[in-house]
C-alpha positions in Angstrom: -2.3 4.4 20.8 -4.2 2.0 22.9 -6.0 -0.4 20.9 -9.3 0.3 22.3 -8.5 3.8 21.0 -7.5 1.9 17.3 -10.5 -0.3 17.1 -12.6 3.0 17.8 -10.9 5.4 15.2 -11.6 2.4 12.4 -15.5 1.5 13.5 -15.4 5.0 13.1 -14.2 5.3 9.7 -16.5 2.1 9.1 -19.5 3.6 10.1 -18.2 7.3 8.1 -18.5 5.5 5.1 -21.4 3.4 5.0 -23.8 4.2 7.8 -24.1 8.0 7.3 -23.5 9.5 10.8 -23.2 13.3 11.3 -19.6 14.5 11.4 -18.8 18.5 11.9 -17.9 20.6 9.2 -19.1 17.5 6.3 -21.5 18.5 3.6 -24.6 16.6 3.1 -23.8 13.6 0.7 -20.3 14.0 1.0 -19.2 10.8 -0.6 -15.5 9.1 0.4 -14.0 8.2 -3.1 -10.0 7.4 -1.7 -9.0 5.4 1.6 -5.5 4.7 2.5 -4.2 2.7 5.5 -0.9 3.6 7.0 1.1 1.7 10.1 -1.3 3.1 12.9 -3.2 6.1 11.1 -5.9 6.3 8.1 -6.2 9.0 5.3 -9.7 9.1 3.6 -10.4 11.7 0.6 -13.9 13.2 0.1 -15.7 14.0 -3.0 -15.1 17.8 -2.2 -11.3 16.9 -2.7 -10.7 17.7 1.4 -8.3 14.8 3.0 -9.7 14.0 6.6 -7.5 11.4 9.0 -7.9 9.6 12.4 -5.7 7.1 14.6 -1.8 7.9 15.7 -0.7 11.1 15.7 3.0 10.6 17.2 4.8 12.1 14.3 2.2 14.5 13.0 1.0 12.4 10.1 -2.5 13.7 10.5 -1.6 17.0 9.4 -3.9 19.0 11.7 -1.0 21.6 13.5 0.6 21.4 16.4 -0.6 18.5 18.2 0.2 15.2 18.7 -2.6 13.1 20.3 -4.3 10.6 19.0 -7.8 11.0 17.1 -10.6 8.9 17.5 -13.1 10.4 15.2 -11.9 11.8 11.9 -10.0 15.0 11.5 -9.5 17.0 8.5 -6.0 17.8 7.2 -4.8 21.5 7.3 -3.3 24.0 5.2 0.1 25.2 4.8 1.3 26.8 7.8 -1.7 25.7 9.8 -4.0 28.5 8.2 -7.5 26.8 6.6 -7.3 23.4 4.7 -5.7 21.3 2.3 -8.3 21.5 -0.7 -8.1 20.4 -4.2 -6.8 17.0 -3.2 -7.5 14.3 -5.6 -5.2 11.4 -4.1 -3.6 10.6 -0.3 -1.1 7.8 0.8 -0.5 7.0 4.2 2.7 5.9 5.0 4.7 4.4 8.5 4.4 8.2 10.0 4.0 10.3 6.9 1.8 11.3 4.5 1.5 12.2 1.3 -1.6 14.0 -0.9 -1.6 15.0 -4.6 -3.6 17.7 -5.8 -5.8 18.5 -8.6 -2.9 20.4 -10.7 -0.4 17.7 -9.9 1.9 19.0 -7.4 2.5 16.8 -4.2 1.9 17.5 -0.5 3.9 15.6 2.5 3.2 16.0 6.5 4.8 13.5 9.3 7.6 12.3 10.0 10.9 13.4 8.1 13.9 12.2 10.0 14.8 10.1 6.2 14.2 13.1 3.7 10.8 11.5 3.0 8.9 14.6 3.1 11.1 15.7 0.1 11.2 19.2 0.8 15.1 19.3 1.1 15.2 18.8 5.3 14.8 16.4 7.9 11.8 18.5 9.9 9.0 17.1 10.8 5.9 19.0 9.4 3.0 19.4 11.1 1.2 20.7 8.5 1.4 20.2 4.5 4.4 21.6 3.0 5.0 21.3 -1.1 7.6 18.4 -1.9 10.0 20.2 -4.5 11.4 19.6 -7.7 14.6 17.8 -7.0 15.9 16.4 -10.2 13.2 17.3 -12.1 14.7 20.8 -12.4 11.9 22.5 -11.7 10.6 24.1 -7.9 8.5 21.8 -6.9 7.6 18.1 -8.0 5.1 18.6 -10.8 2.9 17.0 -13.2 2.0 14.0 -11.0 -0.3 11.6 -11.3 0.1 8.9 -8.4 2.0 8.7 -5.2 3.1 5.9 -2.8 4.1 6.7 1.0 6.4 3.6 1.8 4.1 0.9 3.8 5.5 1.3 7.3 8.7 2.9 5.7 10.3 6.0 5.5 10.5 6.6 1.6 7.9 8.0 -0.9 7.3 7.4 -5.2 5.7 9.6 -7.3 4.6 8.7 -11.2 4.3 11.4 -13.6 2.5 11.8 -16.6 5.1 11.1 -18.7 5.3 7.9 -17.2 9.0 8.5 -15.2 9.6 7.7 -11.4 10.8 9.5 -9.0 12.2 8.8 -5.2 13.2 10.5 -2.2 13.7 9.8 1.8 15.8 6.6 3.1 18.0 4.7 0.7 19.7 2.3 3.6 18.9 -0.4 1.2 18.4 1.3 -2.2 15.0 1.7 -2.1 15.0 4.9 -3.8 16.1 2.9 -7.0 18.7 5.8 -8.2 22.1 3.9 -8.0 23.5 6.0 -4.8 23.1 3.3 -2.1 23.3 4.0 1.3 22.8 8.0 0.2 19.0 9.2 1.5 17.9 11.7 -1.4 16.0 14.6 1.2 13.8 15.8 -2.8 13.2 13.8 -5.2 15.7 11.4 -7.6 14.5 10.0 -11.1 14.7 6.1 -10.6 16.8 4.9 -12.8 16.2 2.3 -15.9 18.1 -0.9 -14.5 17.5 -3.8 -16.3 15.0 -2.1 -18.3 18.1 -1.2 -20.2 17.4 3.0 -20.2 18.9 5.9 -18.6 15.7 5.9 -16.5 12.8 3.8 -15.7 10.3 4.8 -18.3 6.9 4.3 -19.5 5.5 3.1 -16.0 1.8 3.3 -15.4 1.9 2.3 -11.0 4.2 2.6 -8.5 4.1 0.9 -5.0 6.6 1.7 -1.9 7.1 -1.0 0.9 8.5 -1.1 3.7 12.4 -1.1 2.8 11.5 -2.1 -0.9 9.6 -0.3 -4.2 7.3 -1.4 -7.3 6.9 -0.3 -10.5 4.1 -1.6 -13.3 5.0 -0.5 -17.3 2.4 -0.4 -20.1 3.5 -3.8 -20.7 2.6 -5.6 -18.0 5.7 -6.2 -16.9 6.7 -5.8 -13.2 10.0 -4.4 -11.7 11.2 -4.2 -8.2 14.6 -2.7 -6.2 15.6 -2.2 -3.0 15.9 -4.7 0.2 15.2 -8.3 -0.7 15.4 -9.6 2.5 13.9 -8.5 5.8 16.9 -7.5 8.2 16.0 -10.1 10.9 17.7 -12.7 8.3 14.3 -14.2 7.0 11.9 -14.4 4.4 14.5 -13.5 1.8 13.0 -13.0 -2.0 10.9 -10.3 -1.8 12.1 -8.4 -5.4 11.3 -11.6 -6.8 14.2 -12.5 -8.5 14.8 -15.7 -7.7 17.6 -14.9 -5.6 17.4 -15.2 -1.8 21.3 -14.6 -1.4 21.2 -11.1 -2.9 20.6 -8.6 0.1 19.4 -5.7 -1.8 19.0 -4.1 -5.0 19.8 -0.8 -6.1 18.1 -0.1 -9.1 14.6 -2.0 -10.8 15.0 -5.4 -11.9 12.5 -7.2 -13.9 10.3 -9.7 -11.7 11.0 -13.1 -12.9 7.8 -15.8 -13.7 5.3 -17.2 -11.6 3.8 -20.0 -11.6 1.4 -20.8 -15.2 3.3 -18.1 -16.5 4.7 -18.8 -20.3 7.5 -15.8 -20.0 10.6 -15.8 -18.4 9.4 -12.9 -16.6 6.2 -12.1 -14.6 3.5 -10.8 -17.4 0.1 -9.5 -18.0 -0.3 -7.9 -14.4 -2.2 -4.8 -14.2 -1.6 -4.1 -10.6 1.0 -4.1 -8.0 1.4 -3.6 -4.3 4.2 -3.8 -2.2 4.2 -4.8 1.8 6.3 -4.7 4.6 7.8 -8.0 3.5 6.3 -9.3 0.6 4.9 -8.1 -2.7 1.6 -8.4 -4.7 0.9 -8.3 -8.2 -2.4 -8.5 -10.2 -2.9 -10.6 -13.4 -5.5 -9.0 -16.0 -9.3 -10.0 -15.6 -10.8 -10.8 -18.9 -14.0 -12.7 -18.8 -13.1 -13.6 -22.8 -9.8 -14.5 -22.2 -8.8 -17.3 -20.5 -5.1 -16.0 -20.2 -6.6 -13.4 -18.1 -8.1 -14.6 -15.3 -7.9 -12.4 -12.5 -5.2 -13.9 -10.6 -2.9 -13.1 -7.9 0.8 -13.7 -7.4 2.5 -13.1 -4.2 6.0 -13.6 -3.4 8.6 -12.9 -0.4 8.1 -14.1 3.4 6.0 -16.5 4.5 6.3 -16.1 7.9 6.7 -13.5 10.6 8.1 -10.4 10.5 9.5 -10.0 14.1 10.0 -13.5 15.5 12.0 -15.6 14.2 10.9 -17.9 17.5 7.7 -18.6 15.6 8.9 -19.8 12.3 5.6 -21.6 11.7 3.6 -18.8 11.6 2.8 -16.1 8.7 0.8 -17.3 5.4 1.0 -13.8 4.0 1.6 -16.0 0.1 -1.7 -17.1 0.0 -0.6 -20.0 -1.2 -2.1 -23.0 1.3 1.1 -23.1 3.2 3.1 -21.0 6.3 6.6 -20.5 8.2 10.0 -18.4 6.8 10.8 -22.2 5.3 7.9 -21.6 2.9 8.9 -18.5 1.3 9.5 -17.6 -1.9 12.0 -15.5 -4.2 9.6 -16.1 -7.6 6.0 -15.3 -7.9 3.1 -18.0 -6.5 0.0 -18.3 -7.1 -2.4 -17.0 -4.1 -5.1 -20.3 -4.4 -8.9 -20.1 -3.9 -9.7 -21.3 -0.3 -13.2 -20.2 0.0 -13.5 -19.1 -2.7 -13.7 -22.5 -4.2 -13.6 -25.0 -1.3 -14.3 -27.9 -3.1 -10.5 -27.9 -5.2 -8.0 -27.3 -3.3 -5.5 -27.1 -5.9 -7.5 -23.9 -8.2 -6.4 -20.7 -7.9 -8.3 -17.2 -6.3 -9.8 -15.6 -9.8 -12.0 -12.6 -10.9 -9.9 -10.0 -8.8 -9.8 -6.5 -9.3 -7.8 -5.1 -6.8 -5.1 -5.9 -4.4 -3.3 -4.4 -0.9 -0.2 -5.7 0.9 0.0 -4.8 4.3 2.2 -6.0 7.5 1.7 -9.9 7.3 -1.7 -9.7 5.6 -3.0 -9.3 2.0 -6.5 -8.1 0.8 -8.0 -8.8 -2.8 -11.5 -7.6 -4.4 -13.3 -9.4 -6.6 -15.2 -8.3 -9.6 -18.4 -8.9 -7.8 -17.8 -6.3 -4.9 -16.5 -9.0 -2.7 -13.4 -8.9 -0.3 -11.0 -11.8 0.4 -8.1 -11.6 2.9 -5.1 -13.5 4.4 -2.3 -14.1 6.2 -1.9 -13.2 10.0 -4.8 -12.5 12.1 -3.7 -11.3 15.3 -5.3 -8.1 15.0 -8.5 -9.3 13.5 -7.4 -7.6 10.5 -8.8 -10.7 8.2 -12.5 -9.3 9.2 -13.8 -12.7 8.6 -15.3 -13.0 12.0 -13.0 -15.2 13.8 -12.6 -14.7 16.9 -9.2 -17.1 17.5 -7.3 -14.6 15.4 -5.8 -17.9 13.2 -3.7 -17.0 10.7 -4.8 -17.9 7.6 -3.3 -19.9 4.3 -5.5 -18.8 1.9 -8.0 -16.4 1.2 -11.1 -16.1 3.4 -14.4 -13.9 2.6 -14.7 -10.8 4.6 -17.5 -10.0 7.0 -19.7 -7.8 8.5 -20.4 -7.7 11.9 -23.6 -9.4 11.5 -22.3 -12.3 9.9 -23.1 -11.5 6.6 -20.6 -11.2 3.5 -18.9 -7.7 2.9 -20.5 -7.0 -0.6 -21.0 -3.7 -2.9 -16.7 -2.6 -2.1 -15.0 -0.9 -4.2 -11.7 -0.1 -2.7 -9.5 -1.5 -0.6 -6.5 -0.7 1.4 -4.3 -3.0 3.9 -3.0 -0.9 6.7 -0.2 -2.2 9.1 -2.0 -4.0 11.1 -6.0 -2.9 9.8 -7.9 -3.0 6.9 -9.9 -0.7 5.3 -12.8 -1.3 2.2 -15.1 1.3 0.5 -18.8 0.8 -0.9 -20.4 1.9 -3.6 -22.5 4.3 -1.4 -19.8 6.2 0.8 -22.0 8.7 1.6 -21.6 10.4 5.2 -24.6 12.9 6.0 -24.5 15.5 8.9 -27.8 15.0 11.4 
């Protein structure tokens, strides 16, 4: 895909959600409530439960039959065997080049790519169209009882969560990302992760999941955070991405507990509500309690620093938020993502109030409790959004714009595609003219 044929499928999305065009086949008022950003395609979820997507189409990850060209404008997903829609849908994840929708009864729908297993329907087809991931170790047809999914960010594995807070894995395992103790062995349905140093048969009593790119998150009730899989990217830098503390330790094959961050009075990372995992690094979200000053809002990032594909610009990166840059500045433990403009003034505080996070390639997104976005990381793609146009990476976090200069305000969702954002207002209406 051309990137004059990127930049027009997200203004389009942009302008879907908060201008109110006219789009066939949309209801009046039809409000987007999910968005997910993929490698090079974007999943967005109505309030009439129908999925629509736009951007590449290579592999089939927009799910709309037989045809592989790229879309522009927004397309909506189709049904099984190409007949109708997908309806009832009350979730999406966009993955490298697959995706994944969960429905309103808990059952779980993949398209794309599926060379790995990570469609999960027990073959390595590629699926034009939605076909039901099945039960796999769960004993039972098909995976049920879901309540979140994770396509892997630019990777070729998929999480679920059930409700009875157990994890389950499927696709490419090259570097135990599937968490179930059979490294290098893809699982082609899904695999209950299993406990690891939580000390149980399984990994239990989990409340968010997060796939990366070769890596996988998981959040329990406790606030504690556990990661497995690769810890360093294959190139041989930015080691430390399971945040361990370890950058000698290649990969892991079952969850182990994320070790402290900075300010932190545990031995292990604590008190995080949210999680996100990237193509090299990973994100985790301390609780935001206006009465508590042990719950600020705050963000830890950990893994590479630097670039993911050149290791011939080692001075580049910034992903950590952290005020500094390069594979030398990575990290195996948690940091602290610092202000920037968010208080320009001290250098030294840290970004606060957040409500959200997203990982993607080499950039990170956070939203604050006042509706306001704040990104960085690498900007080669203007995928910051704060207006500049010498597409600087940046250190620390930086407000997000419109195009008229203004701030980005009223958001309330965010998602960190590949190389693209994408953020969600309080409106998200669409209108047909």
């Amino acid at each position: 895909m051309t990137a004059k044929k990127y930049l027009i499928c997200i203004i389009s999305l942009i302008i879907f959600i908060i201008s109110l065009p006219a789009f066939a086949d949309l209801k009046d008022d039809a409000k987007v409530f999910k968005i997910s950003g993929g490698e090079r395609h974007t999943l967005v979820l109505i309030q009439n439960n129908w999925p629509w997507g736009c951007g590449n189409n290579e592999f089939y990850q927009l799910g709309i039959g037989n045809v592989t060209s790229d879309q522009e404008l927004l397309v909506r997903v189709h049904g099984v065997d190409d007949v109708g829609f997908l309806e009832d849908i009350n979730d999406i994840s966009a993955g490298w080049q697959h995706s994944l929708a969960l429905d309103v009864n808990g059952f779980v729908w993949a398209w794309g790519r599926n060379d790995e297993g990570q469609l999960g329907d027990d073959s390595r087809d590629t699926r034009p169209t939605p076909i039901q991931v099945k039960g796999g170790e769960m004993e039972t047809d098909f995976l049920q009882d879901i309540s979140a999914i994770s396509a892997g960010k630019s990777g070729e594995h998929s999480l679920a969560l059930d409700v009875n807070g157990l994890t389950y894995a499927w696709g490419r395992n090259l570097e135990g990302q599937l968490g179930d103790a059979n490294y290098p062995n893809n699982a082609l349905t899904p695999v209950k992760v299993h406990g690891g140093e939580m000390e149980t048969t399984h990994l239990e009593d989990i409340i968010a999941i997060s796939a990366g790119e070769q890596h996988s998150m998981a959040l329990d009730s406790n606030g504690f955070v556990y990661t497995w899989g690769d810890n360093a990217y294959r190139s041989g830098g930015g080691k430390g991405k399971l945040g361990i503390g370890n950058e000698d330790v290649s990969h892991i094959d079952t969850p182990v507990k994320v070790l402290k961050g900075e300010q932190q009075s545990s031995y292990y990372l604590e008190n995080i509500v949210a999680i996100s995992a990237g193509w090299d690094h990973s994100m985790a979200l301390e609780d935001f309690n206006s009465f508590d000053p042990n719950s600020q809002g705050r963000v830890y990032t950990w893994g590479n620093n630097g670039l993911c594909y050149s290791k011939n610009n080692p001075d580049e990166g910034g992903r950590l938020g952290n005020g500094t840059i390069g594979d030398a500045n990575s990290s195996s433990t948690p940091v602290l993502v610092l202000s920037g403009e968010q208080d320009p003034c001290n250098e030294d505080t840290a970004l606060r109030w957040i409500v959200a996070v997203s990982a993607g390639e080499d950039h990170c997104l956070a939203l604050d409790a006042n509706g306001f976005v704040w990104s960085w990381g690498m900007n080669n793609y203007g995928q910051l959004g704060d207006g500049s146009s010498t597409y600087d990476p940046c250190t620390t976090p930086v407000k997000v714009k419109r195009p008229d200069g203004t701030d980005l305000g009223n958001i309330v969702a965010i998602s960190a595609g590949y190389w693209h954002s994408l953020a969600l207002d309080l409106n998200g209406f669409a209108a047909v003219a």
